[in-house]
MOPAC internal coordinates of N, CA, C and O (Angstrom, degrees):
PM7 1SCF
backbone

  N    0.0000 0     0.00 0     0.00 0    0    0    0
  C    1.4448 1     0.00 0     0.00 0    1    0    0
  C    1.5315 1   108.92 1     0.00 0    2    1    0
  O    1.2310 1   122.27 1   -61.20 1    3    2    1
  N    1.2709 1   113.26 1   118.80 1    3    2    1
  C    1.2669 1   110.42 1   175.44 1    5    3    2
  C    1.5313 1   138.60 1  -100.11 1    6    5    3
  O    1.2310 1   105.14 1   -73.17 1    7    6    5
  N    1.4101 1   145.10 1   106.83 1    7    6    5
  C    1.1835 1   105.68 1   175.64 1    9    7    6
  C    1.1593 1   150.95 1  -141.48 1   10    9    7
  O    1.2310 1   117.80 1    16.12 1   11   10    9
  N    1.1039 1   121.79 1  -163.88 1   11   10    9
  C    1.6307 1   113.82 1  -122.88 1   13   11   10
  C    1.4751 1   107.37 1  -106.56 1   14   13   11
  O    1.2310 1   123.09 1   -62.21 1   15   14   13
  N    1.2404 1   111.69 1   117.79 1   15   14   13
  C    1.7453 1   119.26 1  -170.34 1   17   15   14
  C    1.3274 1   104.74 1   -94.41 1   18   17   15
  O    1.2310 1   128.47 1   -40.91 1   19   18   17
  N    1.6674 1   101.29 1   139.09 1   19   18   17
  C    1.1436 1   145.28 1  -157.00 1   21   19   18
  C    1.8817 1   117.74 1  -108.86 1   22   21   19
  O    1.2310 1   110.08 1   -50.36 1   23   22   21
  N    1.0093 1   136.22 1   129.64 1   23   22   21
  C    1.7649 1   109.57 1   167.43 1   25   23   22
  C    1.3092 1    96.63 1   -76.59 1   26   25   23
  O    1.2310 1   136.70 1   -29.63 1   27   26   25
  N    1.6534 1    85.26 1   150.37 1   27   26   25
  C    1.3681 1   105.66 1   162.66 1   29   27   26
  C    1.3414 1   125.99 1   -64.95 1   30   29   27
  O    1.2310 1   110.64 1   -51.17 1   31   30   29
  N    1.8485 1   135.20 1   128.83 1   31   30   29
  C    1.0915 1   115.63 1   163.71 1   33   31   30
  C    1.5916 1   133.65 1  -112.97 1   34   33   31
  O    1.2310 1   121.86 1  -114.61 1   35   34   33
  N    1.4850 1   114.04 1    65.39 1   35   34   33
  C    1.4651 1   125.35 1  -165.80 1   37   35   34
  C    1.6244 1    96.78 1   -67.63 1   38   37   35
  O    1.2310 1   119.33 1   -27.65 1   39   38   37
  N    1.2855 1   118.88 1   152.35 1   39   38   37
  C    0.8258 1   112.03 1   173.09 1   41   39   38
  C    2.0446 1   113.56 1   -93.96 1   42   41   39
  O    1.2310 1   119.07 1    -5.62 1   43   42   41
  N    1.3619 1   119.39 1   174.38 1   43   42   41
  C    1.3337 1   116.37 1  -157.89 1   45   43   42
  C    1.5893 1   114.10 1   -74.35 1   46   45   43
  O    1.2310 1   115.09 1   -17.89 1   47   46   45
  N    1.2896 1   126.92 1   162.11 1   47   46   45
  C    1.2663 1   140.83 1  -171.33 1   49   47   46
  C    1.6769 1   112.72 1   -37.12 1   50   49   47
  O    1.2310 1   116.02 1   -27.31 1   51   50   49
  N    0.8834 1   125.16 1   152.69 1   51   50   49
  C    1.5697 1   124.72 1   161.54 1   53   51   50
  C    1.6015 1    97.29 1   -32.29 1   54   53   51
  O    1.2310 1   125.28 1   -40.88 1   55   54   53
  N    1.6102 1   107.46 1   139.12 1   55   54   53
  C    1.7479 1   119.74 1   155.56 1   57   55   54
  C    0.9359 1    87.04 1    89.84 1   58   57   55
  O    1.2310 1   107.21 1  -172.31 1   59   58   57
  N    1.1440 1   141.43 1     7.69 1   59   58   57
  C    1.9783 1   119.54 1   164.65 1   61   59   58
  C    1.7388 1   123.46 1   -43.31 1   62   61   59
  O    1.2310 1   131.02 1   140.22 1   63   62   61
  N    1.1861 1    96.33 1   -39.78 1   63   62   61
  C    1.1830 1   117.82 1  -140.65 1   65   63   62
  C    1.5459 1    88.74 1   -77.75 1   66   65   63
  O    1.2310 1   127.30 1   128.68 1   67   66   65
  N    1.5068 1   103.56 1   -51.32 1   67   66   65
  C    1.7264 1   110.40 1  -179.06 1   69   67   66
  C    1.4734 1   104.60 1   -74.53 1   70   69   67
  O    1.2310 1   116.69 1   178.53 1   71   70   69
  N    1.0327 1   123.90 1    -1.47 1   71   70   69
  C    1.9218 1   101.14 1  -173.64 1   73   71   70
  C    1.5938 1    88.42 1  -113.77 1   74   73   71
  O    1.2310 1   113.13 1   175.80 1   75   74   73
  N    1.4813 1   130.59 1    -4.20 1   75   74   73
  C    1.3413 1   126.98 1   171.45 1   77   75   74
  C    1.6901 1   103.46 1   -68.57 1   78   77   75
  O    1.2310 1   132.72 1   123.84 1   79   78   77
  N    1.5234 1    93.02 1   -56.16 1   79   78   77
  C    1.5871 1    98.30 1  -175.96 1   81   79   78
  C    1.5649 1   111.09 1   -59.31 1   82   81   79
  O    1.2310 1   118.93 1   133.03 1   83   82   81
  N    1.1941 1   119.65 1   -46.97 1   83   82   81
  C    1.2108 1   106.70 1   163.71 1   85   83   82
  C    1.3762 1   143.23 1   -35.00 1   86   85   83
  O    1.2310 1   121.22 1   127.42 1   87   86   85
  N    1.0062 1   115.28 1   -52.58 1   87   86   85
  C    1.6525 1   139.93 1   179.88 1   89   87   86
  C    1.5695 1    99.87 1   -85.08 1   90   89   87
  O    1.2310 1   111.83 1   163.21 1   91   90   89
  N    1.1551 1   133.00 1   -16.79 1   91   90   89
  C    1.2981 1   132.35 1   165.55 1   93   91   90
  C    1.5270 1   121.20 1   -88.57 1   94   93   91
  O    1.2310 1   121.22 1   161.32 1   95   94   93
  N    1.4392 1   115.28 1   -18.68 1   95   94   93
  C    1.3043 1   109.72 1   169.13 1   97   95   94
  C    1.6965 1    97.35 1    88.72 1   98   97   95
  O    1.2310 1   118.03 1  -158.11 1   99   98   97
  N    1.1843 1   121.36 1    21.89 1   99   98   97
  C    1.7413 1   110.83 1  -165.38 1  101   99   98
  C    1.7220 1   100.76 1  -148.53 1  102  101   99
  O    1.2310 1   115.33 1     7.04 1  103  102  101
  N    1.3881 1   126.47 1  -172.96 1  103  102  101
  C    1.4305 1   134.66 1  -157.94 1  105  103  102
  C    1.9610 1    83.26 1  -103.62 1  106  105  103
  O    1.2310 1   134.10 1     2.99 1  107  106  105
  N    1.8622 1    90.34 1  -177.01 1  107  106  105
  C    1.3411 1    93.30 1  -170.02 1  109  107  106
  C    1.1652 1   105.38 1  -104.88 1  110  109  107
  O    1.2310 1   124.23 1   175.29 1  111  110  109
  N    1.8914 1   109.49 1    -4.71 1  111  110  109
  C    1.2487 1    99.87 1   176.21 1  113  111  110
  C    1.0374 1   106.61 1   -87.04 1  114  113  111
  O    1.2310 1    99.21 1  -161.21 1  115  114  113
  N    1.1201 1   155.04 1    18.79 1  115  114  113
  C    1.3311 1   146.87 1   174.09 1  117  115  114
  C    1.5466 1   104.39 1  -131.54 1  118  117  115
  O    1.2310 1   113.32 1  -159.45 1  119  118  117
  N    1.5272 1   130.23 1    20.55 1  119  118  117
  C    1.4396 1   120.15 1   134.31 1  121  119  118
  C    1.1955 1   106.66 1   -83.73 1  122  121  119
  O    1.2310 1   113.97 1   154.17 1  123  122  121
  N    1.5432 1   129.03 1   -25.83 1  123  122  121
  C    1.5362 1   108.25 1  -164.42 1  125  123  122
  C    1.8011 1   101.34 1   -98.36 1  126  125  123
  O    1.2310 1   115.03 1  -178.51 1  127  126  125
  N    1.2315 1   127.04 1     1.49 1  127  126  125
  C    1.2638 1   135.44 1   153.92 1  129  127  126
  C    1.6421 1   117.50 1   -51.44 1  130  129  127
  O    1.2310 1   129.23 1   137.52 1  131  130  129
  N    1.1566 1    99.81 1   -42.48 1  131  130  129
  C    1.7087 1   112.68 1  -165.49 1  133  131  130
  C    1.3183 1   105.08 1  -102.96 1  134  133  131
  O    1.2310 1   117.44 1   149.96 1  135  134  133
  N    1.0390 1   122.48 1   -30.04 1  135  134  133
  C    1.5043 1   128.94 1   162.45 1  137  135  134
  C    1.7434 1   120.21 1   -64.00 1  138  137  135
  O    1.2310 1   119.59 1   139.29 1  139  138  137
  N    1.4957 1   118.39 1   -40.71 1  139  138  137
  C    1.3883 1   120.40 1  -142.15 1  141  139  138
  C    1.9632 1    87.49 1  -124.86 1  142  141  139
  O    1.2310 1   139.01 1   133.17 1  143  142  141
  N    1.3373 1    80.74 1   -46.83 1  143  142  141
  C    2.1645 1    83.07 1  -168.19 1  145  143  142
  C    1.7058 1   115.35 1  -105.31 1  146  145  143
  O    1.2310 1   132.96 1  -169.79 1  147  146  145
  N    1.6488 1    92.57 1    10.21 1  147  146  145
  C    1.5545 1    80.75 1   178.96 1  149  147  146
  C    1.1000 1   125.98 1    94.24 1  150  149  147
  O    1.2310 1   108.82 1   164.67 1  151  150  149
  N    0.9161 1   138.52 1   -15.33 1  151  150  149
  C    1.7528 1   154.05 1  -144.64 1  153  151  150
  C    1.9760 1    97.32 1   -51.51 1  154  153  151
  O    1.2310 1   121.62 1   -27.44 1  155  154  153
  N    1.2567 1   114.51 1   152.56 1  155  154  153
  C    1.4515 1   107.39 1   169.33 1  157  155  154
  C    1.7192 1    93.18 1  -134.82 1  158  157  155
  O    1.2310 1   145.50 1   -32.48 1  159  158  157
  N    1.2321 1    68.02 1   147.52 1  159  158  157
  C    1.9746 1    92.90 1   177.90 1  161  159  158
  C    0.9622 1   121.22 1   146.99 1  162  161  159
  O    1.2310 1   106.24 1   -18.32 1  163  162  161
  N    1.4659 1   143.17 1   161.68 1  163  162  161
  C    1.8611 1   143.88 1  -151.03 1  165  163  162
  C    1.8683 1    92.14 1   -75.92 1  166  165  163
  O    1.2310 1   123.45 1   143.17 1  167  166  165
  N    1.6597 1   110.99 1   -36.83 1  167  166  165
  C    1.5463 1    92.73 1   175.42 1  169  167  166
  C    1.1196 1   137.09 1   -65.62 1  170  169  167
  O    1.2310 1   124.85 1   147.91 1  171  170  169
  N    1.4112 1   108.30 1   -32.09 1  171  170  169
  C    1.7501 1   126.33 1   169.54 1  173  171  170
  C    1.7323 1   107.34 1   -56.48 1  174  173  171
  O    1.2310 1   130.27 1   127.94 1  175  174  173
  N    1.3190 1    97.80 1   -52.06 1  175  174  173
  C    1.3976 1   119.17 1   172.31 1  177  175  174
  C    1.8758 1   103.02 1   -23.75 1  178  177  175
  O    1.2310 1   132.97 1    92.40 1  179  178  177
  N    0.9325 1    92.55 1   -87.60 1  179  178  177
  C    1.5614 1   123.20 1  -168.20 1  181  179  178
  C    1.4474 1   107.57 1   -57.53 1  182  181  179
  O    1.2310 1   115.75 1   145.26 1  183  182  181
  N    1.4989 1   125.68 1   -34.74 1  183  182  181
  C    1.4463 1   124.43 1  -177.93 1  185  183  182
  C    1.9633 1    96.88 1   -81.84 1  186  185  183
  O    1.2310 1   116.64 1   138.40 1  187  186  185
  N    1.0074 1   123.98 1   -41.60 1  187  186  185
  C    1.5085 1   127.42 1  -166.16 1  189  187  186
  C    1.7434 1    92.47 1   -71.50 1  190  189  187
  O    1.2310 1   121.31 1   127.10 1  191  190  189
  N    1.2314 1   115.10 1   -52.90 1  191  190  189
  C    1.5524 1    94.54 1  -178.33 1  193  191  190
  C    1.9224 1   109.85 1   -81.02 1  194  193  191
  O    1.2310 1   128.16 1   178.79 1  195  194  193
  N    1.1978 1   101.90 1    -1.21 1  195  194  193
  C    1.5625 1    85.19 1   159.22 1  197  195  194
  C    1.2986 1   122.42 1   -99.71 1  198  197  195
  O    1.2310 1   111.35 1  -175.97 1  199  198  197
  N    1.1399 1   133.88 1     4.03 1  199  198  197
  C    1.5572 1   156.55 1   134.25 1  201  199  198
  C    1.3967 1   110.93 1   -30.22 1  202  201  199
  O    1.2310 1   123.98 1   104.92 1  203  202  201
  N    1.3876 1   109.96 1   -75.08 1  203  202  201
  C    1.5453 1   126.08 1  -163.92 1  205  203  202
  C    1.8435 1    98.31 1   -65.46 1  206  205  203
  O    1.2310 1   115.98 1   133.38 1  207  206  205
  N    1.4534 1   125.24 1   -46.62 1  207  206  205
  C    0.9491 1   121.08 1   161.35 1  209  207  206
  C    1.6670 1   143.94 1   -44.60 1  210  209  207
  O    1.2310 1   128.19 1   144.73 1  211  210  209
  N    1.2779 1   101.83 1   -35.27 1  211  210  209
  C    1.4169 1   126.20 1   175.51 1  213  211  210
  C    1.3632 1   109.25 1   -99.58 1  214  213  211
  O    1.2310 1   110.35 1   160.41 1  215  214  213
  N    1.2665 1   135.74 1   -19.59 1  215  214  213
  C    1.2195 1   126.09 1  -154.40 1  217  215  214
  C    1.8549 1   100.65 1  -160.69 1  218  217  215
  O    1.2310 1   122.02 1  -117.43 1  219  218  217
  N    1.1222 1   113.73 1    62.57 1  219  218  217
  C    1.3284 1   119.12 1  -136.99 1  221  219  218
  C    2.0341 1    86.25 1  -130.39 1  222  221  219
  O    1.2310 1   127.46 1   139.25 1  223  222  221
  N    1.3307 1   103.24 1   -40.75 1  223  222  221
  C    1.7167 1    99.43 1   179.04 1  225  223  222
  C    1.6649 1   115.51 1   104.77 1  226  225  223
  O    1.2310 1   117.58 1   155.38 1  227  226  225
  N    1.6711 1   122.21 1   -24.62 1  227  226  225
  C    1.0675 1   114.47 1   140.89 1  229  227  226
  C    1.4730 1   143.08 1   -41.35 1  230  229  227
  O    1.2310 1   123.23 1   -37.68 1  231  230  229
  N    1.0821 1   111.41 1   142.32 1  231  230  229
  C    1.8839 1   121.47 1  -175.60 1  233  231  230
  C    1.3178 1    90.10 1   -70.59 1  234  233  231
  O    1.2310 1    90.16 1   123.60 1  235  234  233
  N    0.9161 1   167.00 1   -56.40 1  235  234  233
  C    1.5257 1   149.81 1  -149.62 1  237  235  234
  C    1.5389 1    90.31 1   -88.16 1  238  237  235
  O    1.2310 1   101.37 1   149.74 1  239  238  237
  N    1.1057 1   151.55 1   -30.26 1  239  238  237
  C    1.5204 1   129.78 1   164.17 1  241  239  238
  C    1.3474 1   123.49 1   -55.48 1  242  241  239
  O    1.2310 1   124.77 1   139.47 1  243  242  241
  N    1.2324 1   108.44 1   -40.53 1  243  242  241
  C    1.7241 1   114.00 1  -166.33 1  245  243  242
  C    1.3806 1   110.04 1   -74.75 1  246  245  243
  O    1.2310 1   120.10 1   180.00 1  247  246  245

């Protein structure tokens, strides 16, 4: 029986949340809006792909 490995998906270190908003130009409630509830709009937009960029799980990110 073998089994079958998975990546891990923890989410990122303490302060994500504030250095997203930061670098996004926007509040923190509205990274964790776009992150957690979905939120739509060019800000959500823009914080979720700066997420995947920063926090994405590739070796050249870390």
């Amino acid at each position: 029986m073998e089994i079958e490995s998975r990546p891990l998906t923890y989410p990122p270190r303490h302060g994500y949340i504030a250095k997203l908003a930061t670098l996004c130009k926007c509040s923190r409630k509205t990274v964790t809006r776009a992150l957690f509830q979905g939120q739509q709009g060019k800000k959500s937009d823009l914080v979720r792909d700066t997420y995947r960029q920063l926090f994405s799980g590739s070796p050249e990110n870390k």
